[in-house]
C-alpha positions as CSV (number, residue, x, y, z in Angstrom):
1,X,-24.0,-18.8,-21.4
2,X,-20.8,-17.0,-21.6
3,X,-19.9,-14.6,-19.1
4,X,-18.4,-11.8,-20.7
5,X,-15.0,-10.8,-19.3
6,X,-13.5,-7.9,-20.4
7,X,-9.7,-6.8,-19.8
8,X,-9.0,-2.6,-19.7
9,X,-8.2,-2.2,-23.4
10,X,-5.4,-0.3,-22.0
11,X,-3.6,-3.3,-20.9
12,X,-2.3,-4.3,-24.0
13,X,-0.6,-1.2,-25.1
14,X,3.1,-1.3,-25.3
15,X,3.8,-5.0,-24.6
16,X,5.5,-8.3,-26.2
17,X,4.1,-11.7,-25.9
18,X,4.3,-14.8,-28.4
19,X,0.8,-16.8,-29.0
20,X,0.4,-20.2,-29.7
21,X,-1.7,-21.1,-32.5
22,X,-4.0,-23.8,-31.7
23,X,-7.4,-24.7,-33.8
24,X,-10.4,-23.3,-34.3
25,X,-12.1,-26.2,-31.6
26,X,-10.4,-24.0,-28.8
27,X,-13.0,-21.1,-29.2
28,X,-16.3,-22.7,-30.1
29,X,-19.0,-21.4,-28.5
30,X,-16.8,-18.5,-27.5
31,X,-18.4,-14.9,-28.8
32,X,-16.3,-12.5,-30.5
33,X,-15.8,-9.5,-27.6
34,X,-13.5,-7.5,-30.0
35,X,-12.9,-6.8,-33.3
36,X,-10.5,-5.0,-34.7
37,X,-10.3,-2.5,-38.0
38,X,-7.7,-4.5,-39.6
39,X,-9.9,-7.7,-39.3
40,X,-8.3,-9.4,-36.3
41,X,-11.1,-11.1,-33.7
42,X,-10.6,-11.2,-30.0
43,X,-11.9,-13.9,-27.8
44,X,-11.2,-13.1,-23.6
45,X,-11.6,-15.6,-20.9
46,X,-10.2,-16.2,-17.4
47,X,-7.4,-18.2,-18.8
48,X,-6.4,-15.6,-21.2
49,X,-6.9,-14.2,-24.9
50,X,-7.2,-15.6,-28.2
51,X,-6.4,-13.6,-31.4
52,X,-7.6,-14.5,-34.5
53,X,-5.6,-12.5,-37.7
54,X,-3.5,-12.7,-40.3
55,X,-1.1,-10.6,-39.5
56,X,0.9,-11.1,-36.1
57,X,4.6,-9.5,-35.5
58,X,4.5,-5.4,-34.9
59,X,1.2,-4.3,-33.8
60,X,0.2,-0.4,-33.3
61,X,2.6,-0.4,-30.2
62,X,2.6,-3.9,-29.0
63,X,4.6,-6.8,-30.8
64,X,2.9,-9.8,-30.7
65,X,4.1,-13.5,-32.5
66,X,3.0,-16.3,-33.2
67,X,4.5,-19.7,-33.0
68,X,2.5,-21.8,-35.3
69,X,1.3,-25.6,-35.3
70,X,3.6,-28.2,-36.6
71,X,3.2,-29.0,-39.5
72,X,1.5,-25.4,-40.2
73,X,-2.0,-25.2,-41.3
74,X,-2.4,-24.5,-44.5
75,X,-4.9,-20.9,-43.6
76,X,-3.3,-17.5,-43.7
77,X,-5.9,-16.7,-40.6
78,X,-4.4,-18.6,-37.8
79,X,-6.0,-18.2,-34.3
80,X,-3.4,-17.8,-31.0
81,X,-3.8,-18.1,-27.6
82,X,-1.7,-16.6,-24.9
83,X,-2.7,-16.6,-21.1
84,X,-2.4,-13.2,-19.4
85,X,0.6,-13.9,-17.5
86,X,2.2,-14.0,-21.0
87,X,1.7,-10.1,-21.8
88,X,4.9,-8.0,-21.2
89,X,6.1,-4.7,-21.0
90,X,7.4,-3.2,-24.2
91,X,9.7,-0.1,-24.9
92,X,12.2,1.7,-26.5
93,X,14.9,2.5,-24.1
94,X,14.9,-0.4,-21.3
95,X,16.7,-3.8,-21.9
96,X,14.3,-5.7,-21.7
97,X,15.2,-8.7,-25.1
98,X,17.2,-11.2,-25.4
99,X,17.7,-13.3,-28.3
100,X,17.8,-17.4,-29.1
101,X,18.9,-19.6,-31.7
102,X,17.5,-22.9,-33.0
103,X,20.0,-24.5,-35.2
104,X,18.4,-27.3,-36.3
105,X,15.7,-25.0,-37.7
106,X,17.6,-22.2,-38.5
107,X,16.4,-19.5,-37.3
108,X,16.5,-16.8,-34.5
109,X,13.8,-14.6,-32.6
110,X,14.3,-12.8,-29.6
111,X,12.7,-13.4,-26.2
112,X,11.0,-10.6,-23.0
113,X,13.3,-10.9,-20.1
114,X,10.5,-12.0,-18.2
115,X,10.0,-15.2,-20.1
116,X,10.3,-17.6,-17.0
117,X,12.5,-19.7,-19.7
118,X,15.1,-16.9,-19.2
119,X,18.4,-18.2,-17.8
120,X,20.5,-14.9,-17.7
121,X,23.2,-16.0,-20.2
122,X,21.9,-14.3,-23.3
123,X,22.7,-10.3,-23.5
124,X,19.8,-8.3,-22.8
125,X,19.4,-5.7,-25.4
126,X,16.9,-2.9,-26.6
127,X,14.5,-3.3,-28.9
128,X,16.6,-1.8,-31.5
129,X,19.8,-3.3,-30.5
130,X,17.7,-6.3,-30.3
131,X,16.5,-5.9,-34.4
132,X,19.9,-5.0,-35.6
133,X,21.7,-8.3,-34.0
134,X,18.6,-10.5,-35.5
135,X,19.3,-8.8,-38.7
136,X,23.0,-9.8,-38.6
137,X,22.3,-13.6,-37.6
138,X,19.4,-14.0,-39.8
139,X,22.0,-13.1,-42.7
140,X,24.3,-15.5,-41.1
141,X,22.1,-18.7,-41.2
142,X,21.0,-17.7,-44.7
143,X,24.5,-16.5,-46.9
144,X,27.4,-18.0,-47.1
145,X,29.3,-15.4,-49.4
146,X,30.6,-14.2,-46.1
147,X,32.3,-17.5,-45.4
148,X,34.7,-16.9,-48.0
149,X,37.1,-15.2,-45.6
150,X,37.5,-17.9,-43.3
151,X,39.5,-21.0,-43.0
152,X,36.9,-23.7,-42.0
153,X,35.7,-27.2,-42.3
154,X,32.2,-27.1,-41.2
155,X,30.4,-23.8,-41.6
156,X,27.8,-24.7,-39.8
157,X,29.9,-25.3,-37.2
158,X,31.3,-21.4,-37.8
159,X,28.1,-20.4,-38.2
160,X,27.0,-21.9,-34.5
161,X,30.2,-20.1,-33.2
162,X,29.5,-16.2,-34.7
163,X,25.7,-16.8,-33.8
164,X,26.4,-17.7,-30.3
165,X,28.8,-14.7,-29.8
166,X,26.1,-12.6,-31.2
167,X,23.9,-13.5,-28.2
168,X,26.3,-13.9,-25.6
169,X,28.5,-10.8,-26.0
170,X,28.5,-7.1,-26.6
171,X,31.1,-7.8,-29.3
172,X,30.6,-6.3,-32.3
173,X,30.0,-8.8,-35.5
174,X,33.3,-7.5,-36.9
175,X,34.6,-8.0,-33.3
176,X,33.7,-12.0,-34.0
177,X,35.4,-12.3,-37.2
178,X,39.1,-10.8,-36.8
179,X,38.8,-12.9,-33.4
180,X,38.2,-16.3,-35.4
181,X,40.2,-15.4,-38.5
């Protein structure tokens, strides 16, 4: 039988941490021990929490992501797991994000400062500051209409090159560009 464990419900306000989906296998014979209004289940164990929802990202006061199986299943429900060493602070004021870039998938999300993957090279920004460099790299990767100003070969190449300033400096973007026109 299934010893129920049961964190302070407290202990998840304010925080950040990024789930990994795995399947439905992970939490049979597991009873639900929360559920929430919205429809999101909670599983708890020693190890550390799963989440089942459809909706993952911004959370009350918590922001919470998922990174989902490859190739992604099919199910707008997707179930997460994240051990409890994974949960970090969250707030408003304190520095506490940093962002990363895959280029071969083209995208960007940004990291907790405590992620033991952390190598102190990125920035480390607010939440807000955080959102508004995302914002400005995400329309990087996806338009090109603002590569019309610039003398180049290989935009990805001036792509990587803006991106990568983004993260690594406090330069403004418009900082960036009259530097590499």
């Amino acid at each position: 039988m299934q010893k129920n464990f049961r964190p302070n419900p407290n202990s998840f306000k304010n925080t950040f941490c990024v789930f990994q989906e795995v399947t439905m296998n992970e939490v049979e014979g597991l009873k639900i021990q929360f559920e929430s209004k919205a429809g999101s289940a909670y599983y708890y164990s020693d190890l550390g929490m799963y989440r089942f929802s459809n909706h993952w990202g911004r959370l009350a006061n918590s922001k919470w992501r998922l990174i989902a199986l490859e190739p992604e299943t099919e199910s707008k429900f997707k179930l997460g797991f994240a051990s409890w060493s994974s949960f970090y602070p969250d707030n408003a004021t304190d520095k506490l994000y940093y962002i990363e870039a895959d280029f071969n998938k083209n995208n960007a999300n940004y990291q907790h400062k405590n992620n033991p993957e952390y190598n102190n090279k990125a920035i480390l920004r607010t939440s807000f500051d955080t959102a508004k460099r995302i914002k400005q790299i995400r329309n990087l990767q996806q338009l090109t209409s603002w590569a019309k100003y610039f003398d180049y070969d290989d935009i990805a190449v001036l792509r990587e090159s803006i991106i990568n300033e983004l993260i690594f400096t406090n330069k403004t973007l418009e900082e960036i560009k009259k530097e590499i026109q």
